[in-house]
C-alpha positions as CSV (number, residue, x, y, z in Angstrom):
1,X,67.1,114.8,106.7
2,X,69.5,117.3,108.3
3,X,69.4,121.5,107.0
4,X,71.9,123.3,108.2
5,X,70.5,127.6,107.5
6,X,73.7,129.7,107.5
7,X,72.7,133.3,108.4
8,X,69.7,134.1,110.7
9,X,68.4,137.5,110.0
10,X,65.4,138.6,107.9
11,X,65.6,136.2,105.5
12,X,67.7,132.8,107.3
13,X,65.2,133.0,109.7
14,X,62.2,132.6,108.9
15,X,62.9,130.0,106.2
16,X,64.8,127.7,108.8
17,X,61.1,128.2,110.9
18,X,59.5,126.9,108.4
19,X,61.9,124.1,106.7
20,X,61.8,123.2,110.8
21,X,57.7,121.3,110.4
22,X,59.6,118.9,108.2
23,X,63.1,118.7,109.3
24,X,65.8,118.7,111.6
25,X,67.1,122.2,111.2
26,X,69.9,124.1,112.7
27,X,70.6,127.8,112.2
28,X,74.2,129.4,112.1
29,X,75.0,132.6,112.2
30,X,78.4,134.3,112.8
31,X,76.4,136.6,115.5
32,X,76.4,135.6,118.4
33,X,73.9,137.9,120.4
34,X,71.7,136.6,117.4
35,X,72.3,132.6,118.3
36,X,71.7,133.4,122.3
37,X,68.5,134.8,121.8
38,X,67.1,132.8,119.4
39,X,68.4,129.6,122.0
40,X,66.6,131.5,124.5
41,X,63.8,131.6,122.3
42,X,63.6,135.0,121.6
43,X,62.5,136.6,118.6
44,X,65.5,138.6,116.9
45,X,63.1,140.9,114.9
46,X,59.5,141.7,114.4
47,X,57.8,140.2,111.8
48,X,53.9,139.3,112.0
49,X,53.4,135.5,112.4
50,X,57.1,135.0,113.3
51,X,56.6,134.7,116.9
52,X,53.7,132.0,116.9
53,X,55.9,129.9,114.3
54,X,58.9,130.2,117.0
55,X,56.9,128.4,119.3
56,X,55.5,125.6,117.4
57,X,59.4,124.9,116.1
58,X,62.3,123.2,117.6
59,X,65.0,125.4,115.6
60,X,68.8,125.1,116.7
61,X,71.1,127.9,116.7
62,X,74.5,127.5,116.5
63,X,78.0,129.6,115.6
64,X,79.1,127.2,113.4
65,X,78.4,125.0,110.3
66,X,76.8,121.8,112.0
67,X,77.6,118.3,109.2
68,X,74.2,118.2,107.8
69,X,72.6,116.6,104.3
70,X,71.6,120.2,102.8
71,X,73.6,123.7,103.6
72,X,71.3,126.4,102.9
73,X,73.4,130.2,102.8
74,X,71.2,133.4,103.5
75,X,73.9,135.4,104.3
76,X,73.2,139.5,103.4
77,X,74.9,140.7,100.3
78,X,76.1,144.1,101.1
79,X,76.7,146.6,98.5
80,X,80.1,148.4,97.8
81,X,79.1,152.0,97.8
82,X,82.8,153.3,96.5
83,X,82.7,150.7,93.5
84,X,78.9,149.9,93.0
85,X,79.5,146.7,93.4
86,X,77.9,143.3,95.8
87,X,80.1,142.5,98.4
88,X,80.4,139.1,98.6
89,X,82.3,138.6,101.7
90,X,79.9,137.2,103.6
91,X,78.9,134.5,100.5
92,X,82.0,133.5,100.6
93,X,82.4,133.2,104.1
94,X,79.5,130.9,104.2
95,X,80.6,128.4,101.7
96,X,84.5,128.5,103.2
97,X,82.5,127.4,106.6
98,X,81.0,124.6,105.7
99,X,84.4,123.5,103.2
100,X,85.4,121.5,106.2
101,X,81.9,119.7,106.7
102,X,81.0,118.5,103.3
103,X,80.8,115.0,102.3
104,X,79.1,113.4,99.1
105,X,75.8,114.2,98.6
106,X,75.1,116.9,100.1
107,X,72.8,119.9,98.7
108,X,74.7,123.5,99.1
109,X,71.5,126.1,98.2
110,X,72.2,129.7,98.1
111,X,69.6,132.0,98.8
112,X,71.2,135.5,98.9
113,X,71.1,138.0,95.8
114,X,74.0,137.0,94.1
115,X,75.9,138.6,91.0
116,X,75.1,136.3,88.1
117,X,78.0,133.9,87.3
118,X,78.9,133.8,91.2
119,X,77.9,130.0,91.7
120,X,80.3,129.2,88.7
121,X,83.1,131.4,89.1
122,X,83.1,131.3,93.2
123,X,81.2,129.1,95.0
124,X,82.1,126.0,93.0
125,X,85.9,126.3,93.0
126,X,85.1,126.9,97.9
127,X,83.2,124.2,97.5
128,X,85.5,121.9,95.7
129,X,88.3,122.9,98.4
130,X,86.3,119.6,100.1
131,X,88.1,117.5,97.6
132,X,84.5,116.7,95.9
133,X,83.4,117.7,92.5
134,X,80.2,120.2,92.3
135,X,77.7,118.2,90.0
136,X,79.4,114.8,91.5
137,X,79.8,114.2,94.4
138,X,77.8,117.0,95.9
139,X,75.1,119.3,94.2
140,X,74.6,123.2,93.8
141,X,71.7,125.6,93.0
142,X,69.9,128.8,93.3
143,X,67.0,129.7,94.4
144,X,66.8,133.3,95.4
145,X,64.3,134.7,98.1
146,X,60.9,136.7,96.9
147,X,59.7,138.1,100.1
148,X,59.1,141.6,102.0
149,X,59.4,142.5,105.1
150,X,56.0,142.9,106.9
151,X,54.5,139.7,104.9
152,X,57.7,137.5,104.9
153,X,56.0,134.8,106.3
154,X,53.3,134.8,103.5
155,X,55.5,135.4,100.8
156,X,57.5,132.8,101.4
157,X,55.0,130.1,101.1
158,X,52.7,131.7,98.5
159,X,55.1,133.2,96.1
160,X,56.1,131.7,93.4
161,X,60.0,130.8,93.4
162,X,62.7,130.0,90.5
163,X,65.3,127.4,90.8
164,X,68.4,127.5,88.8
165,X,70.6,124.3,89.0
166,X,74.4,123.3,88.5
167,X,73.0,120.4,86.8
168,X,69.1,119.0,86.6
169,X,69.7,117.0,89.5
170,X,70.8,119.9,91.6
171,X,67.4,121.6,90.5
172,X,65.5,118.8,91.5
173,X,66.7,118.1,94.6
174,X,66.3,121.9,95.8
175,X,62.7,121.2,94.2
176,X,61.6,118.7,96.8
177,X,63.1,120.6,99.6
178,X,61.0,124.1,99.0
179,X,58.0,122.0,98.1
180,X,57.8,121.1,101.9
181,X,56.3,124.4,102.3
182,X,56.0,126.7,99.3
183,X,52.5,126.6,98.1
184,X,53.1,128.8,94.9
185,X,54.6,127.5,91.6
186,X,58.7,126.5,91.3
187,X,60.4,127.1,88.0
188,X,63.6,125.8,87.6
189,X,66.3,127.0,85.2
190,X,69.9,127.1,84.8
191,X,71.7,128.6,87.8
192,X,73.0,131.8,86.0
193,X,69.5,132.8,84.6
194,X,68.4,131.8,88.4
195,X,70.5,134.5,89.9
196,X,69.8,137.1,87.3
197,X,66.2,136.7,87.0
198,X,66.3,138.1,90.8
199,X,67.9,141.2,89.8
200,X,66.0,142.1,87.0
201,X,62.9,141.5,89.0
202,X,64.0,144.7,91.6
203,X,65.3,146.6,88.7
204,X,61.7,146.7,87.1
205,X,60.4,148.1,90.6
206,X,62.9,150.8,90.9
207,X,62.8,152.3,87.2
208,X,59.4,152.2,87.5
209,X,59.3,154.2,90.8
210,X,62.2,156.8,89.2
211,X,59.6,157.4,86.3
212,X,56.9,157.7,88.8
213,X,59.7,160.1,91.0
214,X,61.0,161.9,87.7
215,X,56.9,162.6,86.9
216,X,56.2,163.5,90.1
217,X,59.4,166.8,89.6
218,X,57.5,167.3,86.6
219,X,54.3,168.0,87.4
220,X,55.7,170.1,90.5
221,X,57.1,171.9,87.3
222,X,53.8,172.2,85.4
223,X,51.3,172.9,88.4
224,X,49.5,169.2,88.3
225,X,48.6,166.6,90.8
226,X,50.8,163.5,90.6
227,X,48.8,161.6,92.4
228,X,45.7,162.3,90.3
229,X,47.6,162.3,87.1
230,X,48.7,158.9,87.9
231,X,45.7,157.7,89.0
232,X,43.7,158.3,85.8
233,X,46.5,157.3,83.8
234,X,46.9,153.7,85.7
235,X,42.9,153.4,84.4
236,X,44.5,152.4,80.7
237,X,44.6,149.0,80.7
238,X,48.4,148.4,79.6
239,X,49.6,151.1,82.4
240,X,50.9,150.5,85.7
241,X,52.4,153.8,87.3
242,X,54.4,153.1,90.4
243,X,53.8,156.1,93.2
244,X,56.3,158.5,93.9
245,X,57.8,158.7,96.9
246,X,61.2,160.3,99.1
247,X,63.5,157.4,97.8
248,X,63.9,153.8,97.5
249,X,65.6,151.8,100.6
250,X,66.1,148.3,101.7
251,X,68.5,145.9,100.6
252,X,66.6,144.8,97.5
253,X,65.2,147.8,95.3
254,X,68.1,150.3,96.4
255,X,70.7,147.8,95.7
256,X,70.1,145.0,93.1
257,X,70.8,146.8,90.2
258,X,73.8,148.2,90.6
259,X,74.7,144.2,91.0
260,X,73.2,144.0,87.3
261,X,75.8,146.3,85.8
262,X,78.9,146.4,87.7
263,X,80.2,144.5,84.9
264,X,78.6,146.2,82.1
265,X,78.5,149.2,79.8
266,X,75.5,148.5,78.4
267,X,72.9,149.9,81.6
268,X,72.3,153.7,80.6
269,X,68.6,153.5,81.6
270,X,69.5,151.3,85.1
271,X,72.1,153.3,86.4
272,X,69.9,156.5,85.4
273,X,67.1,154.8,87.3
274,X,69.5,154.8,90.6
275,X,70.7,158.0,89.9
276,X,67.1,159.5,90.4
277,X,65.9,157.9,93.0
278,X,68.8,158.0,94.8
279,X,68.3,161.9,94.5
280,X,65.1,162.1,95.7
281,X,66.2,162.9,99.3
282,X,67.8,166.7,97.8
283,X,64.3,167.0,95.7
284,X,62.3,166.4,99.1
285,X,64.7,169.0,101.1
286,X,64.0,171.9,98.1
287,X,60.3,171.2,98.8
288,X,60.9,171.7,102.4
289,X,62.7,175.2,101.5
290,X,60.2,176.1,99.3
291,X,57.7,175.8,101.8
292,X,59.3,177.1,104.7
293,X,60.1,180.2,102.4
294,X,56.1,180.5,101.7
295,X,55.1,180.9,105.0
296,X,58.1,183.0,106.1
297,X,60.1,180.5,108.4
298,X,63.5,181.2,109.5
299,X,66.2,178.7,110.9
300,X,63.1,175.7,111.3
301,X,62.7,173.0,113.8
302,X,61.9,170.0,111.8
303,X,60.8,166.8,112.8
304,X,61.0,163.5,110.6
305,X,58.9,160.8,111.1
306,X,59.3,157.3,110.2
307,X,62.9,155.9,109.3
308,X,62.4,152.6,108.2
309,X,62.3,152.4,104.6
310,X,59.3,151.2,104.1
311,X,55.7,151.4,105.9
312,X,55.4,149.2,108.8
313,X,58.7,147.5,109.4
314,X,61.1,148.0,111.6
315,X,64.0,147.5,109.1
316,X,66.6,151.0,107.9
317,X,68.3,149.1,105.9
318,X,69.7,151.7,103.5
319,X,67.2,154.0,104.4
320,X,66.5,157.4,102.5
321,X,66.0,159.1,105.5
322,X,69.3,158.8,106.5
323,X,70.3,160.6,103.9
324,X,66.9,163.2,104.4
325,X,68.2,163.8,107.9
326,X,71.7,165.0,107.1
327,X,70.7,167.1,104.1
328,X,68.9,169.0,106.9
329,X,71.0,169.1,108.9
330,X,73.3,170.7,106.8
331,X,70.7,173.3,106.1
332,X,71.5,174.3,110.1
333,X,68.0,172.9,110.9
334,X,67.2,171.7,113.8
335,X,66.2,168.3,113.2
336,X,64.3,165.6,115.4
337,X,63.1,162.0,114.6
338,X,60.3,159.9,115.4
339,X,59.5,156.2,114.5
340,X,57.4,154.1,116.6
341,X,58.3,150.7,115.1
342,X,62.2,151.7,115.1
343,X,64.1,150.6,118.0
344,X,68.0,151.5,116.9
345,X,68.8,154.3,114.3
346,X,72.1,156.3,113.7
347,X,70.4,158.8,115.2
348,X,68.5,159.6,118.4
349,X,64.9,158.3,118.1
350,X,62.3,160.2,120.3
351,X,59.1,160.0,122.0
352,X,56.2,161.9,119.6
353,X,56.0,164.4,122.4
354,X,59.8,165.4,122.1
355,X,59.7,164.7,118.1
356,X,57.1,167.8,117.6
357,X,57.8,169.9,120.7
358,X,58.0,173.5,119.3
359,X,58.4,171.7,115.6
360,X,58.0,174.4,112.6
361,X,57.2,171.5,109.8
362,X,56.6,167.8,109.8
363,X,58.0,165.5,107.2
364,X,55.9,162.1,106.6
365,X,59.3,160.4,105.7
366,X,57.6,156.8,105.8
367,X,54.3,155.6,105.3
368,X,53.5,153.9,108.3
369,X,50.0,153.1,109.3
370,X,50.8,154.9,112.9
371,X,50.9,158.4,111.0
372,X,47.8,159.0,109.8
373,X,45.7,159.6,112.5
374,X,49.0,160.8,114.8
375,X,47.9,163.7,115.9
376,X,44.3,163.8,116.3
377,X,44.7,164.7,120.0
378,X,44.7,168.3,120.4
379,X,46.9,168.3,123.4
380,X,49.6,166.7,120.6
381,X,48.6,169.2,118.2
382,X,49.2,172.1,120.6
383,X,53.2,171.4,121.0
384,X,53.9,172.1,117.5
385,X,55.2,175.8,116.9
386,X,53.6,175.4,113.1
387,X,51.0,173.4,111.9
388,X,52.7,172.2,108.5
389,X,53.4,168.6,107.4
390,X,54.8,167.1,104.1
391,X,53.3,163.9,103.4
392,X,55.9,162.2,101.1
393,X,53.4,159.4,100.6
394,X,49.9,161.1,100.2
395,X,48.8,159.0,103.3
396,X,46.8,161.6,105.4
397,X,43.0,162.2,105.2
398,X,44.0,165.6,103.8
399,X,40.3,167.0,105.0
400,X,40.5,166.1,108.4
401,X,43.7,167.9,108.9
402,X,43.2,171.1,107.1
403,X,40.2,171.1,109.2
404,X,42.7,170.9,112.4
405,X,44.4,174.1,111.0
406,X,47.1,172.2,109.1
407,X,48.5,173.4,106.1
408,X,49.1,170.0,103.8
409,X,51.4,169.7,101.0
410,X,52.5,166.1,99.2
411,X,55.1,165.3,96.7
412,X,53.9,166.3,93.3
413,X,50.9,167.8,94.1
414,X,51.3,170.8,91.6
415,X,51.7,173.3,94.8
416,X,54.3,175.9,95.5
């Protein structure tokens, strides 16, 4: 059997690696930098495991749509930020590609987060362009991804994964494709409830991280330790607190709900969800002030570090520290960046030495691992102009650094 994977980034890729141990697989993508290296057998992106299963797989990349039996599209989904609503250029893009390719029986499986009622109301009436008819002559279905960068690899094959079909058939035949390598349980459904389920599953993560945010303001408010409070409270056994954090990124969390009510009226709590942690970037800045104010700083160097949105990847995608670094910046503060498992930003990434060279404060922007032993050479330490840090994640052995002469503040932790 012949796949062809249409879209090689975070997601394209590493399924055609693995799909690759059982079949003859070719990857397409549009980019094509993205095709060269991976024919060169380079790996487009880091991601632990990704490289070993590179070499152990005879993957072809191509520009274009190669005829195959199944066409699997993991195009990204970008998100409309005038309209809040998916873009689905690139969805459709991928299903006019392979228009011209189709014959009967093949398996078109789409992967990317998808409004629900797109398979119906778009991709069938592409598709049927061919001159076939969807649920005929060729088959449809959903299965949407369930994996996170820095454990793609091991999401993908032990997560569980839900199916939605055009018809039973459809559902079956994407069944015994993903069985090839996904070790977790497959659910199938109908393709609409397929292609919401995903969105409701990201909108549960981010209103429970704007509750954890909008608690964490609060007990700022009140004088108490979020990170306590939440603690003892995740003890009951029917809680489970998210932590609270400088804002939600990636192309997941920060975007899937909005694809849940572009067409609704009925989404109060969702779109209040958004609103708040989309916000959080303005609540982390008034910290900043606040602090600066308490020790008596004036027109402050600070330094960011960590830009990816999440702790130990490499990926920005739609990153609150993009929106961190301007709010500074429109402060009049001087502001520098550091990320050691960035390599491209909007803005200028530098060394750690640059990054805290005469710094005033330093913001803990991103989780990573890197940070929180950072500067436990005193040589490092003795750059900084002030020995302050924010840790927007409550990361840092707290103790150890105070004992270094830093002074230590965290979101929510009832101070200042």
């Amino acid at each position: 059997m012949k796949i062809c994977v249409i879209g090689l980034g975070y997601i394209g890729f590493p399924t055609a690696l693995l799909l690759s141990k059982n079949y003859e697989v070719t990857g397409c993508d549009i980019n094509e930098d993205l095709v060269k290296k991976i024919k060169n057998k380079i790996v487009p992106f880091f991601e632990p495991g990704i490289e070993d299963l590179f070499d152990k797989t005879q993957l072809k990349a191509e520009t274009h749509p190669v005829p195959s039996d199944v066409f699997l599209i993991c195009v990204p989904t970008p998100f409309d930020k005038e309209v809040k609503m998916a873009d689905l250029r690139y969805v459709k893009g991928a299903l006019e590609s392979i228009v011209s390719v189709l014959v009967p029986g093949n398996l078109v499986i789409i992967e990317s987060t998808i409004t629900p009622g797109t398979c119906e109301k778009i991709a069938v009436p592409i598709l049927e362009r061919s001159g076939l008819k969807v649920g005929e002559d060729i088959h449809l279905s959903h299965c949407p991804e369930r994996a996170i960068p820095g454990k793609t690899l091991s999401e993908m094959v032990q997560n569980d994964r839900i199916i939605g079909g055009i018809d039973k058939f459809s559902a079956d035949l994407t069944e015994d494709i993903y069985r090839t390598y996904v070790k977790g349980k497959i659910y199938k459904t109908n393709i609409r409830t397929a292609e919401f389920v995903k969105l409701i599953e990201n909108t549960y993560r981010d209103v429970n991280i704007a509750l954890a945010n909008e608690i964490a303001m609060l007990s700022e408010e009140m004088g108490i330790n979020i990170w306590e409070a939440i603690d003892l409270a995740n003890k009951h056994p029917r809680v489970n607190i998210h932590l609270p954090g400088p804002g939600v990124g990636g192309h997941c969390i920060a975007v899937d709900p909005w694809f849940l009510t572009e067409n609704s009226i009925n989404a109060t709590l969702i779109t209040t969800a958004r609103e708040i942690n989309d916000n959080m970037p303005s609540f982390v800045v008034s910290r900043i002030k606040r602090i600066l104010k308490d020790h008596g700083i004036l027109n402050p160097t600070v330094s960011v570090f960590g830009v990816a949105y999440k702790a130990n990847v490499d990926d920005t995608r739609e990153t609150p520290a993009l929106k961190l670094i301007k709010l500074c910046e429109k402060e009049g503060w001087s502001v520098r960046i550091f990320d050691p498992n960035v390599k491209k930003f909007e803005y200028p990434l530098l060394s750690l030495e640059k990054a805290i060279d005469g710094t005033d404060i330093i913001i803990i922007e991103t989780g990573h691992d890197q940070f929180k032993d950072v500067l436990s050479n005193p040589d490092i330490r003795s750059r900084l102009n002030n020995k302050i840090v924010l840790d927007c994640h409550n990361i840092i052995d707290k103790s150890a650094w105070k004992k270094a002469g830093f002074s230590i503040y965290t979101l929510g932790d009832g101070s200042i």
